[in-house]
C-alpha positions, 0 to 999 in steps of 0.5 A: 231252504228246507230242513234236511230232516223235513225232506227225509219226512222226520216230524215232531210225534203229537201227543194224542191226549193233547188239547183234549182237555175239557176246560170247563170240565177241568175248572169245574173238579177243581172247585169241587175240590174246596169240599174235599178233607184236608187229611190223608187218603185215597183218591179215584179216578173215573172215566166213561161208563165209571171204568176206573182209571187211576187210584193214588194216595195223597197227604192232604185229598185237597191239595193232592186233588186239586194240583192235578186241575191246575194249570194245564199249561205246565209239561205233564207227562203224557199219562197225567194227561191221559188221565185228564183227558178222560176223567169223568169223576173222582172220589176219595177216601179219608184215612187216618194217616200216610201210613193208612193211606199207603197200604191202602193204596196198595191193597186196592190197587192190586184188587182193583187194576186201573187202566192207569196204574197197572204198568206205572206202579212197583210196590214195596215189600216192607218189613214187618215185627211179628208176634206170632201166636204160639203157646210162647209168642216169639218175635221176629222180622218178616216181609210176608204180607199180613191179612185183613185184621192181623194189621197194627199200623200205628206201632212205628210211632210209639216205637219212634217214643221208645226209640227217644226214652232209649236215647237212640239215633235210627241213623247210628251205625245198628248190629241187629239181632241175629234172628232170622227173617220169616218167610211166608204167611204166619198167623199172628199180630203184624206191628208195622210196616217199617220203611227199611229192614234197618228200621225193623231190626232197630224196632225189634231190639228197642223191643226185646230190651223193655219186653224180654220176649223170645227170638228163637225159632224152636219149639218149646219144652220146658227144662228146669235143667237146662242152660237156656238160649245165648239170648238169656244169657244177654238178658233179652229173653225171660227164659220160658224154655228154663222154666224161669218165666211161667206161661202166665207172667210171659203172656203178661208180657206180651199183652203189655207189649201189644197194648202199647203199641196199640194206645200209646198211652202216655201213662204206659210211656212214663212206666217204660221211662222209670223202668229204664231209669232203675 
């Protein structure tokens, strides 16, 4: 007896990337892919007349690269095999870390507009630390996006070191400082991303602990007279606004800041763990 569904015309809607797939083509990238750095980066992914179909980020290029030419009798969805059915060629480039290889990621893609990624990729906003550059840099949280330049993205590492000396857990319950997020582009140095605005805020007081730097969001005028921010009276900021900082010891500290954020070297680790211990 026929299906009732058959007599009403209903059928099965064919993929139609299905079988389109090269084999040779297929096993041929995927021994290309011995040749590829077993590092972070950013992968490409080229179709007829080198139209750009996809970019993607990945761990390790090998793996991330080769997994996409694998056994193509496993369910893939229906833009994997798109993709597959298209390529014509791929090339990647290596980074330095995840972390590298997501922002480029990102960047690119926005440059760039792949067929494939345009309606398949929503991005993050991450927060950032900014150290602004005024005659007295503040430090502050915000989420605009740092130009070319402006980026240090290996700061959440040595803070991850800070977080260890401080013997903190990120998962504890945090009261973040009061200071309030900035919006819109600032000019100054961007340290991050960090992952969650929790994570930017712990990052901000492990910070303003070891390096008193100012949170406020006014403008300077030096008063020997005056009482300072509630910030000084908590011992987090070196009070420049009181006089009790001069404009050179407060640079110092900032430039000791951004150094070690920017090395990580081990020797400025060590001075952070004796200065904790006094």
């Amino acid at each position: 007896m026929p299906s009732p569904l058959r007599a009403f015309g209903a059928h099965r809607t064919r993929n139609p990337y299905e079988g389109r797939q090269d084999t040779r083509k297929r096993r041929r990238f995927k021994v290309q892919t011995r040749e590829l750095p077993k590092c972070p980066g950013v992968y490409f992914f080229h179709g007829h007349e080198d139209r750009l179909l996809y970019i993607g980020k990945a761990k390790s290029l090998r793996e991330r690269v080769r997994s996409y030419f694998s056994d193509t009798s496993l369910p893939r969805p229906t833009k994997i095999k798109r993709l597959l059915a298209e390529i014509e060629r791929y090339d990647v480039r290596p980074v330095g870390s995840e972390l590298e290889a997501l922002l480029l990621e990102r960047r690119l893609i926005a440059e760039m507009q792949p067929l494939l990624n345009r309606q398949h990729k929503r991005f993050e906003v991450y927060p950032y630390l900014l150290l602004s550059k005024e005659e007295f840099p503040r430090l502050t949280i915000t989420k605009a996006e740092p130009v070319e330049g402006q980026r240090d993205t290996e700061t959440s590492v040595i803070l991850r070191e800070m977080r260890d000396l401080m013997g903190r857990d990120m998962n504890a319950g945090l009261r973040p400082l009061e200071t309030p997020p900035v919006a819109g582009e600032v000019d100054g140095l961007y340290l991050g991303p960090f992952t969650t605005p929790r994570h930017a805020y712990w990052a901000l007081e492990a910070v303003v602990k070891l390096f008193p730097l100012r949170l406020c969001d006014d403008k300077i005028e030096v008063d020997p007279n005056g009482r300072g921010c509630f910030y000084r009276e908590l011992g987090r900021c070196s009070g420049p606004c009181i006089g009790q900082t001069s404009r050179e010891e407060y640079q110092k500290i900032c430039d000791d800041l951004v150094e070690l954020l920017q090395t990580g070297r081990a020797p400025q680790i060590e001075r952070l763990k004796a200065k904790m211990e006094r």
